[in-house]
LOGUMI-107064 format. One record per atom (N, C-alpha, C): y, x negated, z negated. Coordinates in steps of 0.02 Angstrom, whole numbers, plus 50000, padded with zeros to 5 digits. Each point is the difference from the previous one (the first is absolute). Last residue first. Example, Ala and Ser with C-alpha at 12.3 -4.5 7.8 and 13.67 -1.06 7.14 Angstrom:
# LOGUMI-107064
498884935849646/500594995849997/500555003949963/497144998550004/500595004550000/500604995550000/
# end
This chain:
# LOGUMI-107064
468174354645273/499554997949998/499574991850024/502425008549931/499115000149947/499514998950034/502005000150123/499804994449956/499434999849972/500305019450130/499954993350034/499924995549958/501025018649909/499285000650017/499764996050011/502344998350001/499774997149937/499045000649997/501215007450183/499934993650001/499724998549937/500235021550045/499604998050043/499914992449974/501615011449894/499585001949970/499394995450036/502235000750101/499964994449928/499425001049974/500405014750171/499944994750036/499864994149953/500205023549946/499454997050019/500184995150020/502115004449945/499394998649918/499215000350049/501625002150140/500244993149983/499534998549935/499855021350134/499874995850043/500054992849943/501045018049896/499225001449993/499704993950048/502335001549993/499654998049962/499295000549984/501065009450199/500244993249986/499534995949926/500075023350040/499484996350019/500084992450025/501695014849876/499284998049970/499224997250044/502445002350092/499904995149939/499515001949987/500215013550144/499834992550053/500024998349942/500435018549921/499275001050022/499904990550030/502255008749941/499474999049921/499265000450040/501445003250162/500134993750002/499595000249906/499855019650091/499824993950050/500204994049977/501115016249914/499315000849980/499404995650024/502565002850038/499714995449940/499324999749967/500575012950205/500154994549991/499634995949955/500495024850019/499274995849995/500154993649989/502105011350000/499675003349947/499274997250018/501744996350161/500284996949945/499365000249944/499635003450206/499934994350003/500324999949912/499705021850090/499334996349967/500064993250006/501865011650039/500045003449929/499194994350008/500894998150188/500474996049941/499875002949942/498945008750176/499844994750006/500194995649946/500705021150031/499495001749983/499714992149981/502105006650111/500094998949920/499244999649983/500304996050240/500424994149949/499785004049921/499045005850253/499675002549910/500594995549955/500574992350212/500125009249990/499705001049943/499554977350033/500415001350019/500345008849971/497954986850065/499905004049933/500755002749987/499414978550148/499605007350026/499985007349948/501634980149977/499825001150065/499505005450013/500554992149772/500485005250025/500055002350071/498004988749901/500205005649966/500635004950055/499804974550034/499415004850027/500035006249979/501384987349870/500105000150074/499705005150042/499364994149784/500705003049992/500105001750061/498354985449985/499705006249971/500565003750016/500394979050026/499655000650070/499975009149987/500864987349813/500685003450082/499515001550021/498914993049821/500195006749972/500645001850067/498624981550031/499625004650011/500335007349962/501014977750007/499895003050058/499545005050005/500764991149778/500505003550044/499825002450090/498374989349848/500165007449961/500425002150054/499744976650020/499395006350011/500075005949991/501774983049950/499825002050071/499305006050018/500134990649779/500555006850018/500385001950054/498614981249968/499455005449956/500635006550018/500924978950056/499274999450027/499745006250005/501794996449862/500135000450040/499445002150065/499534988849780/500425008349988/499975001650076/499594978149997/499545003849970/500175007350016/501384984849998/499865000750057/499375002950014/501414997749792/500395003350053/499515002150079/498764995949738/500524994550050/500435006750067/499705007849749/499574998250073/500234995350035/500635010849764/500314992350050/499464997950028/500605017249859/499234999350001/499994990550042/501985015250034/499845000349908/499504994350008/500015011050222/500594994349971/499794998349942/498695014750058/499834994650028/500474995650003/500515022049919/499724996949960/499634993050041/501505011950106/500154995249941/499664998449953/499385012150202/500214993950022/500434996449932/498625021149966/499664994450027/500374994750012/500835021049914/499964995549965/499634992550024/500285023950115/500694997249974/499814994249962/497975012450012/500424998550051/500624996250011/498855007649799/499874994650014/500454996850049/499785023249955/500244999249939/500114990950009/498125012550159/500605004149957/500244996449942/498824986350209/499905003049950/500585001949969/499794989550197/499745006350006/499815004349928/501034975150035/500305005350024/499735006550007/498694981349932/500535003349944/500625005650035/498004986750146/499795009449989/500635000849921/500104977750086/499865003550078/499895006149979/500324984549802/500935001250088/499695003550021/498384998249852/500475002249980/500634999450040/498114991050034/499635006150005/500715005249970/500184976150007/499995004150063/499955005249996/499864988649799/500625000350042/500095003150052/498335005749787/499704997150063/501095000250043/499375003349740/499415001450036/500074996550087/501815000849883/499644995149972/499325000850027/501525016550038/500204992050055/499494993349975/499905023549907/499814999250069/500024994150048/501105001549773/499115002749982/499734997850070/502415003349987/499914992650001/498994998149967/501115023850062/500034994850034/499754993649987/500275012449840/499445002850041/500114994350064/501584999549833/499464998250009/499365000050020/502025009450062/500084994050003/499334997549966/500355021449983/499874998650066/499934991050010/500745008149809/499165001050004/499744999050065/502345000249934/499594992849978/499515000749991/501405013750177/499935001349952/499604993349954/501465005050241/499464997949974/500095000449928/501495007450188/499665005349970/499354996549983/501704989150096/499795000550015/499215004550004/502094997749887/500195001750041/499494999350056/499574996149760/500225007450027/500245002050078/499514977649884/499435004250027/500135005350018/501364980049895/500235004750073/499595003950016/499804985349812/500755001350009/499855008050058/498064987749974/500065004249929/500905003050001/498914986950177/500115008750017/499995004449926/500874975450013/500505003350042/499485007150003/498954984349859/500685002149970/500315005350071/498124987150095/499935005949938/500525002049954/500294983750225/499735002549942/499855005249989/501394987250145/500295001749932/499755001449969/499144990650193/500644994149983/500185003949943/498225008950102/499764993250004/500734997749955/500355021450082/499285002549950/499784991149973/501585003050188/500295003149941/499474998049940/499244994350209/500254994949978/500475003849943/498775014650112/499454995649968/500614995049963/500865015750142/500025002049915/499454995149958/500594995050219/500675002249948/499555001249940/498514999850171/500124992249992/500615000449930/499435021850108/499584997449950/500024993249989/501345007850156/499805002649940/499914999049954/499684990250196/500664997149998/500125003349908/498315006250121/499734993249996/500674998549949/500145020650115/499465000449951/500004994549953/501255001050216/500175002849943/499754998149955/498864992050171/500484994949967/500345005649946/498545011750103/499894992649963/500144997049994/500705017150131/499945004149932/499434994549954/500964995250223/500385000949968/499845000849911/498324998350180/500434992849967/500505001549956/499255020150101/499464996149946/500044992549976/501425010150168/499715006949938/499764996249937/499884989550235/500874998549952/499975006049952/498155002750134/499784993449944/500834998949980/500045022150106/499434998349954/499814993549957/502245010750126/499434995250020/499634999649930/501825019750068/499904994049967/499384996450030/500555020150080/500574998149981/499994993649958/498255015250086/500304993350061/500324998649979/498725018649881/500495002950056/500314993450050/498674994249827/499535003350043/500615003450028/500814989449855/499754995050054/499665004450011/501075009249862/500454997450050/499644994150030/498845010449835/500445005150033/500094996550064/499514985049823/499395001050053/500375006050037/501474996349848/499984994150031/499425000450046/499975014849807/500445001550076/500124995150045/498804992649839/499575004950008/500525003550061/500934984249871/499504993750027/499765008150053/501305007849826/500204997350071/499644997150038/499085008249815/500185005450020/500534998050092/499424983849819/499325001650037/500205007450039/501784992249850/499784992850054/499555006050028/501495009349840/499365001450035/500114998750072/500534993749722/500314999950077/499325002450040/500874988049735/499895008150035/500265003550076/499114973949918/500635005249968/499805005150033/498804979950037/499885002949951/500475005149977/500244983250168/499994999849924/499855002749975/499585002550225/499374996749986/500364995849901/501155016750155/499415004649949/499514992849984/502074994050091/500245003549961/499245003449931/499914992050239/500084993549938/500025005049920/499765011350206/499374996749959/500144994749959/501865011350122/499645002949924/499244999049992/501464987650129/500435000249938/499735005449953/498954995850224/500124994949976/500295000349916/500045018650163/499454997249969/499964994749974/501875004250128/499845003649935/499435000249957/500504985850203/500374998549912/500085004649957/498865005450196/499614997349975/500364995249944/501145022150089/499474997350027/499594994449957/502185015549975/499714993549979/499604993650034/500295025350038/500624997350031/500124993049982/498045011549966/500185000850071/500804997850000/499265002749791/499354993450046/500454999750074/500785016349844/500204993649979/499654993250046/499445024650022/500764997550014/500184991950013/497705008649915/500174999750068/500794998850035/499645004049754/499804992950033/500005000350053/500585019949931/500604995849971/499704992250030/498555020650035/500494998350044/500854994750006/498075001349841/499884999550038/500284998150074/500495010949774/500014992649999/499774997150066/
# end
């Protein structure tokens, strides 16, 4: 697969990247992050520019995840009870999801992508949920520049280790990111606990 993306990039170049971070920021079965990652390749060899790398792979992203937010906002819940399969969501996933979003919005655009089973589901369920757009957006700028900067950097100096790197970005990952959510929340309940302290006394 590897040498199939390096094909495709290098003769693509940066409208190839483009069409498959969009592509991976719906949620379909694509390996966006695997390009974003050869995409660093080819800028540490000079063949691409680093910040047109990384603009690129945020507007993709943006452009993405904006689609499927406004899918998830305009049809609903009927369309992944119709269609979940193709996005391999199940109606437990779905409610799990919508557990996490209630608990905290942000905490859910910026680390729902790192979670197994969820991932795919962040930008519609913030549709559904009918985030404001500019909100959403805001919060899933965050996520998206630090999951290119990561992707990037990776494929520039880490490059040659490619399958080793891609086996621990795919398989820890989500581990990290269930670690930033819980201390996300742990930070937000001391922080509610402290104050209510304060009152009493």
């Amino acid at each position: 697969m590897f040498d199939l993306i390096l094909d495709y990039l290098s003769k693509l170049g940066l409208g190839g990247l483009l069409a498959g971070v969009f592509i991976e920021a719906l949620g379909l079965p694509f390996p966006g992050g695997i390009m974003v990652m050869v995409t660093g390749i080819l800028v540490e060899q000079g063949r691409i520019n680093f910040v047109s790398a990384l603009a690129i792979t945020l507007c993709g992203y943006s452009a993405g995840a904006m689609t499927a937010y406004l899918i998830g906002r305009y049809l609903g819940q009927p369309f992944f009870i119709k269609c979940g399969k193709l996005l391999h969501i199940s109606p437990g996933q779905f409610e799990k999801a919508q557990t996490w979003l209630d608990r905290s919005a942000p905490a859910f655009i910026v680390f729902g992508r790192f979670l197994p089973g969820l991932s795919n589901l962040t930008p519609y369920m913030a549709g559904v949920s009918r985030i404001g757009a500019g909100f959403f957006l805001f919060y899933n700028s965050i996520f998206t520049l630090g999951w290119g900067v990561l992707y990037l950097t990776v494929g520039m100096f880490f490059g040659h280790n490619y399958q080793l790197i891609a086996y621990y970005l795919n398989s820890k990952l989500p581990f990290v990111g269930l670690g930033a959510l819980a201390l996300y929340f742990i930070y937000h309940y001391l922080k509610r606990y402290i104050k209510k302290g304060v009152k009493n006394i």
